[in-house]
C-alpha positions as CSV (number, residue, x, y, z in Angstrom):
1,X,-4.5,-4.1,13.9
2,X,-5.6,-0.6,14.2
3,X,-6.3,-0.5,18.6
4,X,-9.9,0.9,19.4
5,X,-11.9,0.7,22.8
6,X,-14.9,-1.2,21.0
7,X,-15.3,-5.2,21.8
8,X,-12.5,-7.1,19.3
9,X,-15.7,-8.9,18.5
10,X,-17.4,-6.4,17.4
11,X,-15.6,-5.0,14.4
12,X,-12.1,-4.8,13.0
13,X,-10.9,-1.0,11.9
14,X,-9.2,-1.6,8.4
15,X,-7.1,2.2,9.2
16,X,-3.8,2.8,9.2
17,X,-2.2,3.8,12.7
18,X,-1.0,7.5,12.4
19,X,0.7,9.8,14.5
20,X,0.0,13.3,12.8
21,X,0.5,16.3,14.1
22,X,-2.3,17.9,15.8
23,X,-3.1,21.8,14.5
24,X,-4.6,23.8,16.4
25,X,-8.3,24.9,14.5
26,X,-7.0,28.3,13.4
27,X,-3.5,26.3,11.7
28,X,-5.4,23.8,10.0
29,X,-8.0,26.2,8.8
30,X,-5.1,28.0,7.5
31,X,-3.3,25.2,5.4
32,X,-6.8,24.6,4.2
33,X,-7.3,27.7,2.2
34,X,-3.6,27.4,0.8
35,X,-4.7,24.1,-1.0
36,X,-4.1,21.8,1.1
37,X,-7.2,18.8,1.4
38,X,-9.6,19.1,4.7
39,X,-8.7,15.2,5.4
40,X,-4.8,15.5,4.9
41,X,-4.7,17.6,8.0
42,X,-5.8,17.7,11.7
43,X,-6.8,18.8,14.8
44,X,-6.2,18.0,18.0
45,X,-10.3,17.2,19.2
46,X,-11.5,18.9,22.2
47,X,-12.5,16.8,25.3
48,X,-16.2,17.2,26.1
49,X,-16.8,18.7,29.5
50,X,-18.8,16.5,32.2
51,X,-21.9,18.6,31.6
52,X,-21.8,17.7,28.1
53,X,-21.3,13.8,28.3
54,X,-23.9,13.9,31.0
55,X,-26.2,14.7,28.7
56,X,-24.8,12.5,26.3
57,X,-26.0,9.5,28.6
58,X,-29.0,11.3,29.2
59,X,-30.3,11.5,25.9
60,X,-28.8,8.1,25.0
61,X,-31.3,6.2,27.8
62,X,-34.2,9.2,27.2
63,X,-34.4,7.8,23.3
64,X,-33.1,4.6,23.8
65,X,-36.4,2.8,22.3
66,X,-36.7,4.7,19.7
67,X,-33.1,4.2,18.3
68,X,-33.9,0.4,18.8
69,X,-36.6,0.5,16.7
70,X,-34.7,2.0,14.1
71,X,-31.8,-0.6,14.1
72,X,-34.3,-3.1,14.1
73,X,-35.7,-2.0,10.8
74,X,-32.8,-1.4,9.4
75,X,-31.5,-4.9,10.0
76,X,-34.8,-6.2,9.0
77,X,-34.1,-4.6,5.8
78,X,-30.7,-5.5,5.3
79,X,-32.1,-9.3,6.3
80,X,-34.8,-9.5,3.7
81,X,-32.3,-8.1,0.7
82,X,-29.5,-11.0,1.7
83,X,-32.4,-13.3,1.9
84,X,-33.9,-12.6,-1.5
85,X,-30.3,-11.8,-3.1
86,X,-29.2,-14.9,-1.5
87,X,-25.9,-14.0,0.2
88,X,-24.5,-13.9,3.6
89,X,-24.2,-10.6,4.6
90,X,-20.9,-8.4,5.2
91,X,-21.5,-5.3,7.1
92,X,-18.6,-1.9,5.4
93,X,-19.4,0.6,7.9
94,X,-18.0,3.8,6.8
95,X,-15.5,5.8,9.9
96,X,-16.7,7.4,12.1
97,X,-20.5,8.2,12.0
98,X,-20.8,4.9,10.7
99,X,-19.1,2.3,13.2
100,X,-21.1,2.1,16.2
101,X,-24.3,1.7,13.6
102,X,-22.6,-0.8,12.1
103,X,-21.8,-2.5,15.2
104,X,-25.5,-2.3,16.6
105,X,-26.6,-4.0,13.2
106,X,-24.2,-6.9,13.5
107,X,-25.1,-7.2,17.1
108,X,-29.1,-7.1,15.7
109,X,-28.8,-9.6,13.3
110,X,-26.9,-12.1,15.8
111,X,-30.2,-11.8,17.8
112,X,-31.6,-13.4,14.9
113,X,-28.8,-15.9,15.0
114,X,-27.2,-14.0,11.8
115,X,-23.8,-13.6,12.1
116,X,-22.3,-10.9,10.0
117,X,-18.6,-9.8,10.2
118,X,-18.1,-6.3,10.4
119,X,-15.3,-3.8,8.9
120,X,-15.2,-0.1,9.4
121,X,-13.3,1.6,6.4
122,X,-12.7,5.1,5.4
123,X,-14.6,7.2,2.6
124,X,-13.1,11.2,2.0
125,X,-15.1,13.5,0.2
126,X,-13.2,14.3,-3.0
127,X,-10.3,11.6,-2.9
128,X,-12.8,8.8,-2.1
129,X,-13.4,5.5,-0.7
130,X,-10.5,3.6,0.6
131,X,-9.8,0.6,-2.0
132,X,-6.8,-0.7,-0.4
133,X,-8.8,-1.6,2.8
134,X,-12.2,-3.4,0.5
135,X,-9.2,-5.4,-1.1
136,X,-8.3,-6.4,2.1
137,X,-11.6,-7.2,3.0
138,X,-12.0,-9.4,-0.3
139,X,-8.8,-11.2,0.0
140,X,-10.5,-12.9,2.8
141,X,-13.0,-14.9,0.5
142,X,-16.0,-12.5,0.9
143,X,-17.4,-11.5,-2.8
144,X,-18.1,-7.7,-3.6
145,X,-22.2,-8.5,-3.6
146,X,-21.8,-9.8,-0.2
147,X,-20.7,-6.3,1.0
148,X,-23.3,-3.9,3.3
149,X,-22.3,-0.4,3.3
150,X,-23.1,1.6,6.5
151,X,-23.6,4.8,7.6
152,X,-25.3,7.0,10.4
153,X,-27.5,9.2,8.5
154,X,-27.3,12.0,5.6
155,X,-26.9,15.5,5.4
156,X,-27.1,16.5,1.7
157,X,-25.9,13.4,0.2
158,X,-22.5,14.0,-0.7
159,X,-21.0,10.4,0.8
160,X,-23.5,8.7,-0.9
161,X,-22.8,10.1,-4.6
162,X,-19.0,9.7,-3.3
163,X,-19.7,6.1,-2.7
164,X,-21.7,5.2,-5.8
165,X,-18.4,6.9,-7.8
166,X,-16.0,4.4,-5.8
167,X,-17.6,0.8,-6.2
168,X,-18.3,1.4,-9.9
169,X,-14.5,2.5,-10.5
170,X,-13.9,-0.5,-8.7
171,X,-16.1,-3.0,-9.7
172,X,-13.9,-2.6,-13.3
173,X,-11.5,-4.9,-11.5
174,X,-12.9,-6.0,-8.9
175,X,-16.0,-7.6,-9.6
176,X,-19.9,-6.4,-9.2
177,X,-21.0,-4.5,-5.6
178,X,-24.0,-4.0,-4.0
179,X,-24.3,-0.3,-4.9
180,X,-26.2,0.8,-2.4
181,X,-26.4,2.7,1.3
182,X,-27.7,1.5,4.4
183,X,-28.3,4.2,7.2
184,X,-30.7,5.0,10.2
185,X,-31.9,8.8,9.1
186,X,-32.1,9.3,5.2
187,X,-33.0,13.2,5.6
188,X,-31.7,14.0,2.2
189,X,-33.7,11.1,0.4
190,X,-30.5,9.1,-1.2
191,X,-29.8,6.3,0.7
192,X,-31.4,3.0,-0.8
193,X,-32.5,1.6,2.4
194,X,-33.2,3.7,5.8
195,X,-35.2,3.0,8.8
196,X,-36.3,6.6,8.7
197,X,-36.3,9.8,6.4
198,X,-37.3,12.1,9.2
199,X,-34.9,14.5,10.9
200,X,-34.4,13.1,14.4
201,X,-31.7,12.3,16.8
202,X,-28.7,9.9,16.6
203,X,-27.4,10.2,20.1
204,X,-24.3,8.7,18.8
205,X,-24.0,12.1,16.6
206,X,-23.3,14.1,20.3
207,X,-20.1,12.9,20.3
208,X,-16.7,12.4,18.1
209,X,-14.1,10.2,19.2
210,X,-15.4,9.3,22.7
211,X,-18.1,7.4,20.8
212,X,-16.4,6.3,18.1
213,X,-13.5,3.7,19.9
214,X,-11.4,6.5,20.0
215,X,-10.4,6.5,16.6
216,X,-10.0,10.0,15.1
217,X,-11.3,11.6,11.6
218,X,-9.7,9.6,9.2
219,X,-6.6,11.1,6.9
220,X,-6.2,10.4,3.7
221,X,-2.6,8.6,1.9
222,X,-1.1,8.0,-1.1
223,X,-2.1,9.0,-4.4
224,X,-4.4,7.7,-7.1
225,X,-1.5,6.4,-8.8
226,X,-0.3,4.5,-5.8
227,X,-3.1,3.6,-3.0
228,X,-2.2,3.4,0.4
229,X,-4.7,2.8,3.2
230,X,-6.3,5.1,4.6
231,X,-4.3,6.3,8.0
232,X,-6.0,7.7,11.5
233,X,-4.8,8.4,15.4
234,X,-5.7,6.6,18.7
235,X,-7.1,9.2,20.5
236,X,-5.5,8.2,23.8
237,X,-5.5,11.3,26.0
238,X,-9.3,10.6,25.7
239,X,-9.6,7.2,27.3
240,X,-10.7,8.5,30.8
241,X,-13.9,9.8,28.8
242,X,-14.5,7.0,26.4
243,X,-18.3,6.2,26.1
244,X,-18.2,4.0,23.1
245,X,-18.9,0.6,25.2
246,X,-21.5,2.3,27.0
247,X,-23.6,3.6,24.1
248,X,-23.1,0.2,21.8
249,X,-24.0,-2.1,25.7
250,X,-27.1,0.6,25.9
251,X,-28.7,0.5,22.5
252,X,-28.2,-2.6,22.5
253,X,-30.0,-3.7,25.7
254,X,-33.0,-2.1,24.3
255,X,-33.4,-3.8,21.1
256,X,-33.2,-7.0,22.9
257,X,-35.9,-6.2,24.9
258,X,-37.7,-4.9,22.3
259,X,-36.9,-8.0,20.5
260,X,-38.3,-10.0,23.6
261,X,-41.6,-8.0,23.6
262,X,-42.3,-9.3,20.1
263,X,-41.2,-5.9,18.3
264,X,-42.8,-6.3,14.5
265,X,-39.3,-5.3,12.4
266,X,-41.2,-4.3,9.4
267,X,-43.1,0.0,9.2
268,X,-43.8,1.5,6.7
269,X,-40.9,4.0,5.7
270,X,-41.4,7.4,3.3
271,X,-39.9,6.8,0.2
272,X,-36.7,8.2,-1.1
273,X,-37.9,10.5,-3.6
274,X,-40.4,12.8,-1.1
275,X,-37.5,12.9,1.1
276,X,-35.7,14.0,-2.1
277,X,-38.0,16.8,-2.9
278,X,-38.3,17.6,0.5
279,X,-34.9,18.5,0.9
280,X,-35.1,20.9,-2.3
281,X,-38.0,22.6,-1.2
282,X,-35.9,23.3,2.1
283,X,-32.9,24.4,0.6
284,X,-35.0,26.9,-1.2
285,X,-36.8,28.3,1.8
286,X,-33.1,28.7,3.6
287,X,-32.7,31.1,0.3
288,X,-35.1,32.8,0.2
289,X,-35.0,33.7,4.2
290,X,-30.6,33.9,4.6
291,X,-30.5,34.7,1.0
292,X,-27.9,31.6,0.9
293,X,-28.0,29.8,-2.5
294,X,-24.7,27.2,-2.4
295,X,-25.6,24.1,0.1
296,X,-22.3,23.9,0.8
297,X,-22.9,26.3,3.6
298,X,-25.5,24.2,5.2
299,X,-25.5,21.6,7.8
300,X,-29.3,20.2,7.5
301,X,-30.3,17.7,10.0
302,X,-29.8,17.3,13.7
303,X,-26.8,14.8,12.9
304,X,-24.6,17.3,10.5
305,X,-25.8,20.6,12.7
306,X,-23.9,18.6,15.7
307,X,-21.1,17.7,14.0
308,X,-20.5,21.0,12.8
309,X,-20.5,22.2,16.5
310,X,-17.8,20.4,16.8
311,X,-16.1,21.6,14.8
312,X,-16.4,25.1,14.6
313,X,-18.7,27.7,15.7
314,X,-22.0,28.0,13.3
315,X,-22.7,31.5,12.2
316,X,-26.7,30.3,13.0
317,X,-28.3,27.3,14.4
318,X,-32.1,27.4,13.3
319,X,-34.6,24.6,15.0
320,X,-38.1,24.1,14.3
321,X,-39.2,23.7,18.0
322,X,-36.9,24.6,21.2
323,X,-39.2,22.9,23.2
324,X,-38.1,19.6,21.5
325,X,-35.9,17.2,24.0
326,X,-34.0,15.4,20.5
327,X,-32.4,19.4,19.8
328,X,-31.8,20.0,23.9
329,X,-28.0,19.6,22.9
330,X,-27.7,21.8,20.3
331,X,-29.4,24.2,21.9
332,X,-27.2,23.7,24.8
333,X,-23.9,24.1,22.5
334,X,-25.1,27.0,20.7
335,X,-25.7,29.0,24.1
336,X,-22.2,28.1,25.2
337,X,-21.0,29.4,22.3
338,X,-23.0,32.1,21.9
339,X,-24.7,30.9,18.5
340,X,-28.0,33.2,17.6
341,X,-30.3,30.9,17.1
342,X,-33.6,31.2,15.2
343,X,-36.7,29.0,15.1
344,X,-38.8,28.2,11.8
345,X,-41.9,26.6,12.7
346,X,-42.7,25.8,9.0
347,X,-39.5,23.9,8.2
348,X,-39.5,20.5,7.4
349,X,-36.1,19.4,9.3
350,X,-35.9,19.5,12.8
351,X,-32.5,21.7,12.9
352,X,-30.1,22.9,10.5
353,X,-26.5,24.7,11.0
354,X,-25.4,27.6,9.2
355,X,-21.5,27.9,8.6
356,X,-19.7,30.8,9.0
């Protein structure tokens, strides 16, 4: 069993225990650009200061409700599909952005007296999802339509395409999946089912491993021809500032009470393809203003423009209002790293990144 600070309960990381060796940012930017793949190698991850998980827990309680609400409608959602598909649900959250979302959503549905298991698995951009650990996960007696896949939010949709590739090469041999994505913020309109496709913040996005049981960026093994799991590190030199327990014990104290007060699960959510265009109408305002025409250099959303922060230092952080408390962070980690930042009162995301 892969060790993690989360409740046992609460999920079970299908990850191989690694013990890579750390690069520093430069050296594994370095083997990188010789060829070698972004999730083969990595670095060691920076310890927030105090400053910064301060106002971790500070934005955490300060938008407490309103993540609440949006793990209730997402559970809601992922309720009334199980009920009408008429399976018990299995909740595949994808490492890391998607674990503590996944765990919240378990915990949700038990206060319906649901109870879902939960697995957190690996996905890597270009080598893709990791099929040793669903096989493990269906060599237990769950069926492939049983299975939820989980995730924070989007950026430009890449996991999602990477995930739709993955169950259809594996539902050759392994039987029919639910192809479809479950996430709190669906900025890029490609997720199935979201409890929002507005830009807004994910307090869980502020931090890496501290939030995330202090299991590192996954690392991908093996070969195409030969599968292994998917492998990452126990981060412990960062156990005297794990907050994982905290933020999962937080959220979840205010969806019960918004449970209690008779919270209605059900809003009314804008559908995918607006968000869709949306997103192509904002890629091509960023070119014609930065003259920047590949994506790839973009980091749209609140969620991606934080975890490019950490990292590396953007070449631009651009917000829509400074004044906004949900961008207070990024705001705060572009100023200690000296970051220009610009503000676009006309764009339709509430931040976006810029990479060097």
């Amino acid at each position: 069993m892969f060790p993690h600070t989360y409740a046992p309960e609460d999920v079970t990381v299908l990850l191989e225990r690694l013990h890579p060796e750390f690069l520093s940012k430069d050296e594994r930017a370095a083997r990188i650009a010789a060829g070698t793949h972004y999730n083969e190698v990595i670095s060691r991850e920076e310890v927030p200061d105090q400053a910064f998980l301060d106002l971790f827990k500070t934005q955490t309680e300060r938008f407490g409700d309103q993540l609440a609400h949006l793990f209730l409608s997402l559970a809601s959602q992922i309720l009334l599909d199980a009920q009408t598909r008429e399976v018990q649900p299995v909740l595949v959250s994808l490492v890391r952005a998607g674990t503590p979302t996944g765990i919240l959503l378990k915990r949700t549905l038990a206060f319906w007296g649901v109870q879902a298991p939960h697995f957190t698995v690996s996905i890597v951009q270009g080598r893709g999802f990791d099929e040793v650990a669903i096989e493990s996960i269906l060599s237990q007696g769950y069926k492939p339509e049983q299975l939820y896949f989980i995730d924070g939010w989007t950026g430009k949709g890449v996991v999602r395409n990477e995930l739709s590739f993955a169950l259809k090469k594996m539902g050759d041999r392994l039987g029919q999946f639910h192809d479809a994505l479950y996430v709190l913020s669906d900025i890029a309109g490609v997720a199935e089912y979201a409890a929002t496709r507005e830009d807004c913040l994910i307090t869980s996005a502020l931090l890496s491993g501290p939030i995330s049981g202090l299991v590192s960026r996954s690392i991908y093994q093996g070969t195409p021809e030969a599968p292994r799991m998917h492998g990452a590190a126990y981060l412990e030199y960062m156990e005297p500032h794990d907050l994982s327990r905290y933020f999962v014990d937080t959220i979840a104290g205010c969806i019960k009470q918004a449970i209690d007060r008779g919270h209605t699960t059900l809003h009314q959510v804008t559908v995918k393809e607006t968000a869709s265009v949306r997103m192509l109408e904002f890629y091509q305002l960023v070119a014609n203003r930065l003259d920047i025409n590949n994506p790839t250099f973009l980091k749209p959303g609140i969620g991606e423009s934080t975890r490019l922060f950490q990292r590396k230092k953007p070449a631009l952080l651009i917000v829509r209002d400074t004044e906004d408390p949900e961008v207070a962070h990024l705001l705060a980690m572009a100023r200690a790293q000296d970051v220009q930042i610009e503000i676009w009162e006309d764009m339709s995301l509430k931040a976006c990144a810029i990479t060097p």
